[in-house]
LUMLOVEX-86745 format. One record per atom (N, C-alpha, C): x, y, z. Coordinates in steps of 0.001 Angstrom, whole numbers, plus 500000, padded with zeros to 6 digits. Example, Ala and Ser with C-alpha at 12.3 -4.5 7.8 and 13.67 -1.06 7.14 Angstrom:
<recs>
513190494310507800/512300495500507800/513200496700507800/512850497750507080/513670498940507140/512900500030507870/
</recs>
This chain:
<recs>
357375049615434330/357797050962433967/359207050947433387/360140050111433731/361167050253433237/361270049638431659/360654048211431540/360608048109430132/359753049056429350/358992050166429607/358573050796428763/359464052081428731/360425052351429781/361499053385429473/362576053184428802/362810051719428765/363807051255427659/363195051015426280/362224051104425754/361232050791424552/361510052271424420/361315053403424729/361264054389424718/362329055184424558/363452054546424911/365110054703424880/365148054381423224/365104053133423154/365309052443421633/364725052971420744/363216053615420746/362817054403419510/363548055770419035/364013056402420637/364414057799420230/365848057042419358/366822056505420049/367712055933418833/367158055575417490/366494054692417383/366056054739416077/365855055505415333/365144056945415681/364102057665414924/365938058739414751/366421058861415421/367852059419415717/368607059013414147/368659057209414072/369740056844413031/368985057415412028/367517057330411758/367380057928410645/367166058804410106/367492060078411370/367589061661410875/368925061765410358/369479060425410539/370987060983410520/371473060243408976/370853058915408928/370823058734407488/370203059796406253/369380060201406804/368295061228405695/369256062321405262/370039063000406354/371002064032406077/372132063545405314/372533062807405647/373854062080404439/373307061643403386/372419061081402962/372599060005401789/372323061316401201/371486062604401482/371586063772400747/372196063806399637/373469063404400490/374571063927399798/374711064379398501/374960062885398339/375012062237396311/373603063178395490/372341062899396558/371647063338395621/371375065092395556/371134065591396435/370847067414396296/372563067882395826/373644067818396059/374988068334395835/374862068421394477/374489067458393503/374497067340392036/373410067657391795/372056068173392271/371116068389391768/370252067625391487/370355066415392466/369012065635392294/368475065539393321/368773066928394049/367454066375395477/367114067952395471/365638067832396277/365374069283396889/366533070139397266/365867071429397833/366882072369398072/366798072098399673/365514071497400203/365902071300401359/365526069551401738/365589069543403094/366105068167403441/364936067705404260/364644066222403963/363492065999404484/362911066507406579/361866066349406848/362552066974408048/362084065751409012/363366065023409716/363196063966410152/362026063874411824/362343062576412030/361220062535413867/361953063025414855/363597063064414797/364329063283415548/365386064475415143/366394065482415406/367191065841415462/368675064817415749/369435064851414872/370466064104414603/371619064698414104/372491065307414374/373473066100413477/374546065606413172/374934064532412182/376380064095412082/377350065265411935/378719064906412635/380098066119412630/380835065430412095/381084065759410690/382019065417409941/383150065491410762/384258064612410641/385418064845411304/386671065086410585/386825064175409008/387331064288407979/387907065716407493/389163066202407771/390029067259407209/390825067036406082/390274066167404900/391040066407403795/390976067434403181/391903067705402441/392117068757401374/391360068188399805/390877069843399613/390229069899398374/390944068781397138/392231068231397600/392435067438396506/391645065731396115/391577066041395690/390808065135394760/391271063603394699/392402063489394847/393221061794394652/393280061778396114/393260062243397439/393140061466398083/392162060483398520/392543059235398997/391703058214399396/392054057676400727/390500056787400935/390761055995402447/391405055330401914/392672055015403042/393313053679402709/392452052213402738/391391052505403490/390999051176403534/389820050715402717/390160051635401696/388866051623400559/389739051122398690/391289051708399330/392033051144397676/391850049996396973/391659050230395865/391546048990395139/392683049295394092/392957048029393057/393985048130392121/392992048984391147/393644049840390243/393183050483388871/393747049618387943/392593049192387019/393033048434385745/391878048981384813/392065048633383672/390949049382382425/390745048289381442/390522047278381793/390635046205380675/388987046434379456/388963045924378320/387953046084377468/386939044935377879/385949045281378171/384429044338378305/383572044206377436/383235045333376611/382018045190375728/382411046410374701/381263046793374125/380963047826372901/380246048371373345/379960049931372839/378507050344373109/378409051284371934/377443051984371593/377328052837370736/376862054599371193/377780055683370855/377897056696371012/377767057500369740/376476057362369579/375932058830368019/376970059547367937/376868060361368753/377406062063368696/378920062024368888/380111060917369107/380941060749369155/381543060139367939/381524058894367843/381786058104366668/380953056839366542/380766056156365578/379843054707365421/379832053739366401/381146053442367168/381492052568367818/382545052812368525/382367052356370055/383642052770371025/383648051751371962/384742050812372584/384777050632373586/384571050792374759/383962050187375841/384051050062376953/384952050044378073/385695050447378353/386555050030380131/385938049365381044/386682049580381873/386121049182383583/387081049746384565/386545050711385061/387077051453386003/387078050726386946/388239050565388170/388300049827389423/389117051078389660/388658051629391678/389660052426392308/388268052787393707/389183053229394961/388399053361395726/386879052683396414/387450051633396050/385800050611395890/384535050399394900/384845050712393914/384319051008392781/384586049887391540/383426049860390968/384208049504389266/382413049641388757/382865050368387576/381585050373386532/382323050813385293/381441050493384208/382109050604383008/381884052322382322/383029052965381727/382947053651380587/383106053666379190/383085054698378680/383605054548377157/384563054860377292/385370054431376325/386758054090376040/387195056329375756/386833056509374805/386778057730374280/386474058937374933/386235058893376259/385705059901377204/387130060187378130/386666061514378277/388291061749379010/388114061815380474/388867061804381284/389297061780383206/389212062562383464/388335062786384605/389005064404385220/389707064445385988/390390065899385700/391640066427386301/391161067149387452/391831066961388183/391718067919389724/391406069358389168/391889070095387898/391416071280386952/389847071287386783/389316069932385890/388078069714385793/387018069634387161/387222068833388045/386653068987389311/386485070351390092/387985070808390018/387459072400390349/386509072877389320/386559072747388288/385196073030387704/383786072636387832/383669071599388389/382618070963388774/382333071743389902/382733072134390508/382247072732392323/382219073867392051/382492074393391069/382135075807390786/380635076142389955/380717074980389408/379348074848388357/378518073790388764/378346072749388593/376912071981388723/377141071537390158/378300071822391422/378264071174393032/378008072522393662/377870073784392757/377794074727393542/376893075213394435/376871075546395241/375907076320396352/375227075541397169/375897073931397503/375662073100398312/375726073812399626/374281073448400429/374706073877401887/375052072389402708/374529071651402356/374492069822402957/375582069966403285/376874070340402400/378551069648402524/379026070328402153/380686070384402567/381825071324402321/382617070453401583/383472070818400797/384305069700399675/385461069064400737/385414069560401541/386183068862402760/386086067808402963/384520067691403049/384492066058403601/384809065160402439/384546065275401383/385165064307399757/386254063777400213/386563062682400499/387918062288401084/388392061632399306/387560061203398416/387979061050397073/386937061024396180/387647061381395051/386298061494393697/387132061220392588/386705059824391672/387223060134390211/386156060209389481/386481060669387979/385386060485386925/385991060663385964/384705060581384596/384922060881383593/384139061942382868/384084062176381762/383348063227380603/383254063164379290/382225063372378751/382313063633377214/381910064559376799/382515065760376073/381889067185375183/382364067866376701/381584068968377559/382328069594378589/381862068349379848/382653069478380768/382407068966382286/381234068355382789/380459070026382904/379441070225383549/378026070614382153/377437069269382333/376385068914381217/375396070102381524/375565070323382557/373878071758382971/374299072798382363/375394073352382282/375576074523381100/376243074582379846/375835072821379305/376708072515378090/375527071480377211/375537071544376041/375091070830375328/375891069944375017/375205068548374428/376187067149373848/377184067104374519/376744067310376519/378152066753377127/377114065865377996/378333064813378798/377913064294380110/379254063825380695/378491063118382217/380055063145382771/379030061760384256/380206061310384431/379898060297385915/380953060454386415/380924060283387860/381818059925388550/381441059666389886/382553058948390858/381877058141391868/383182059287392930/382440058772394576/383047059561395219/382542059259396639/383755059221397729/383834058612398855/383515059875399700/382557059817400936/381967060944401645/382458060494403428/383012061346403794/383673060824404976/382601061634406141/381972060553406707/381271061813408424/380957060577409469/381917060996410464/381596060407411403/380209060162412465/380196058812412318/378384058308412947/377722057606411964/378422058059410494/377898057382409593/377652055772409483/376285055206409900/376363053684409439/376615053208408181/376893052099408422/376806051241407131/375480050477406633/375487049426406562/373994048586406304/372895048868407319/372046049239406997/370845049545407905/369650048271407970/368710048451409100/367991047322409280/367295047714408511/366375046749407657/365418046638406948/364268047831407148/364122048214408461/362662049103408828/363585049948408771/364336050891409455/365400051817408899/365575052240407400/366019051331407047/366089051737405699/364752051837404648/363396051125405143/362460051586404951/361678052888404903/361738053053406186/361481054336406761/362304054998406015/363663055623406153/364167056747405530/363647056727403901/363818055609403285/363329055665401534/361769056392401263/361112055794402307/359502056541402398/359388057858402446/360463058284403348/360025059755403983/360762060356402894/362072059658401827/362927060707401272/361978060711399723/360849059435399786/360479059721398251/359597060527398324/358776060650399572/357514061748399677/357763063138399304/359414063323400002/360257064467399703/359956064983398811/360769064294397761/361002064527396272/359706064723395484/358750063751395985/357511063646395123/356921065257395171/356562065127396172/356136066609396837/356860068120396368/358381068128395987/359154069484396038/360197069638394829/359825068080393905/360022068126392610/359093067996391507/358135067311392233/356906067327391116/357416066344389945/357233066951388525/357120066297387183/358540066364386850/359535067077387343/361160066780387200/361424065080387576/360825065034389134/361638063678389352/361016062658388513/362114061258387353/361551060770386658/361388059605387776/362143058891388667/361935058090389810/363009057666390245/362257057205392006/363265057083392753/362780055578393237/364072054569393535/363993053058394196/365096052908394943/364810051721395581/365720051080396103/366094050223395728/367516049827395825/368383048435394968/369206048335395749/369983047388395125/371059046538395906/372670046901395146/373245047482395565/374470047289394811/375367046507394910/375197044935394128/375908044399395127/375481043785396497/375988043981397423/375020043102398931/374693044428399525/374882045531399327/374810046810399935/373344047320399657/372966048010400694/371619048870400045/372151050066399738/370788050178398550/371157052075397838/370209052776397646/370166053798397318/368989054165396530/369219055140395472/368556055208394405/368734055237393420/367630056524392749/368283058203392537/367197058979392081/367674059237390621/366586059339390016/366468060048387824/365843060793388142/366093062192387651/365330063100387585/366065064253386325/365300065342386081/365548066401385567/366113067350386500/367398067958385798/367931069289386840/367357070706387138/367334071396388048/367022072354388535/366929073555386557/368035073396386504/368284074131385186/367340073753384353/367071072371383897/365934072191382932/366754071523381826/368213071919381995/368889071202380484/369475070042380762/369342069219381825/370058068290382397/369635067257383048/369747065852382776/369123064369383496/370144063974384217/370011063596385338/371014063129386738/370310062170387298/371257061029387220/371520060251387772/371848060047389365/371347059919390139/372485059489391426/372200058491392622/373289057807392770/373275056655393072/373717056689395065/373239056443395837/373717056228397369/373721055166398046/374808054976398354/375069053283398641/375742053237400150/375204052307401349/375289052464402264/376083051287402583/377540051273402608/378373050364402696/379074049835404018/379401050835404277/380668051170405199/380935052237406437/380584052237407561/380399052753408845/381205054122408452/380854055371408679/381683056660408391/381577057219407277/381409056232406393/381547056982404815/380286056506403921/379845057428402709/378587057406401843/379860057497400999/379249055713400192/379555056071398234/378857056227397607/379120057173396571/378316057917396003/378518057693394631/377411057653393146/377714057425391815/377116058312391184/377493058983390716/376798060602389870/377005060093388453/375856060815387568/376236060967385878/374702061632385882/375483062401384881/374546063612384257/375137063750383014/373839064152381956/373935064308380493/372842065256380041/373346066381379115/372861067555378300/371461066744378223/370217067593378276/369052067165377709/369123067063376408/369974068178375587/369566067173374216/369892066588373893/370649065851374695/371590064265373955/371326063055374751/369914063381375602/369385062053376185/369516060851375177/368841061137373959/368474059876373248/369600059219372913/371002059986372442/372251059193372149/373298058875373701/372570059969374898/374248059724375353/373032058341376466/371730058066376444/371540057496377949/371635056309377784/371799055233376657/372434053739376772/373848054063377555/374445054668377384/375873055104377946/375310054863379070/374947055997379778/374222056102380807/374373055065381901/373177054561381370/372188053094382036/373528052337382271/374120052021381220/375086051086381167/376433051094381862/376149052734382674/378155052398383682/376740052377384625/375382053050385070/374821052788386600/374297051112386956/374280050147385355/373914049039385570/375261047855385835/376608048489385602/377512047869385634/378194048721387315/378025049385387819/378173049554389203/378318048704390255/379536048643390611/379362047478391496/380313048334393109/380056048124394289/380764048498395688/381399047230396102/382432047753397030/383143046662397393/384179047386398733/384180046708399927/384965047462401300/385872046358401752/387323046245401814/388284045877402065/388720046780403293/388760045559404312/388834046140405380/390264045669406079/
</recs>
């Protein structure tokens, strides 16, 4: 009797971590509009409490997530609707590095407040509180869902305490199963697909879909790194500039790389 009350101990934990994963990795994806409006509904009740009191500003970071910022040139890519030919970067900051175009501008703590007013709006998952940091970039406006010939990425550190890092194999099984049935089920012919990958040594998962609006393809990326915190990789682009802006695209979510300095 007792080893079957401890078998019985260990599942409710289990079934526990992964109500509690299902609610975070949310994050990245419903906040930007690539997940349902609601949340899968797990075996267990699990409520992570954010503990994280940063301020709406935007440049702060974990210290134990800094990396150096450098922008050195890697490659070429080609941008129609901009000019013939543009450089590449490589963004490094906050554990991060993936490539942009050279020609795309930063956002400003100005622009971000724009973002949470427009395409992060009416999140119930999260309060901008917990964002302990977010940079990005843009081309044409901000927010691609109420703009034509724009898009924009950016990556961003999610602070909640309880949060794991690398999950066991059946864990992270389980939650990917139950979160694609989700989607399959309450997006229908929007979601273009959802996997799992590796970023790096990290697991992620990875949703394409069409936005709620209809004018907009999103990207978003959830990467389970680091005990407390979800990194997160967003990019979204105007539907009518799939065909020119999504080599762009592909090409900062295929050059994505995580990294935790501890």
């Amino acid at each position: 009797m007792k080893f079957m009350t401890l078998r019985g101990e260990n599942e409710v934990k289990r079934k526990g971590l992964i109500a509690l994963v299902a609610s975070i990795a949310l994050v990245a994806l419903v906040l930007c509009g690539c997940g349902p409006a609601t949340t899968p509904t797990p075996s267990a009740t699990a409520t992570p409490t954010p503990t994280a009191t940063a301020t709406p500003s935007v440049i702060t970071i974990s210290p134990t997530t800094m990396l150096p910022t450098s922008t050195p040139t890697t490659t070429t890519t080609q941008i129609p609707t901009a000019s013939p030919t543009v450089e590449s970067l490589l963004f490094e900051g906050g554990g991060f590095s993936f490539l942009y175009p050279s020609n795309w501008q930063r956002m400003t703590e100005k622009d971000i407040d724009h973002l949470w007013e427009t395409e992060l709006r009416g999140s119930s998952i999260l309060l901008r509180q917990n964002v302990v940091w977010l940079e990005g970039f843009f081309w044409g406006q901000v927010d691609p869902s109420n703009h034509a010939n724009s898009a924009n990425m950016y990556a961003w550190i999610t602070s909640v305490q309880g949060m794991p890092g690398p999950m066991s194999e059946a864990d992270y099984d389980d939650y990917f199963n139950r979160l694609k049935a989700n989607y399959e089920s309450t997006m229908g012919e929007r979601l273009y697909s959802i996997q799992k990958i590796m970023c790096g040594d990290f697991q992620a998962i990875e949703v394409v879909n069409l936005g709620k609006s209809l004018n907009q393809v999103l990207y978003g990326i959830c990467v389970f790194a680091e005990p407390n915190y979800v990194y997160s990789f967003n990019c979204g682009l105007s539907k009518n500039a799939e065909e020119s802006l999504k080599t762009i695209i592909e090409e900062a979510v295929a050059s994505l790389k995580v990294s935790v300095t501890n």
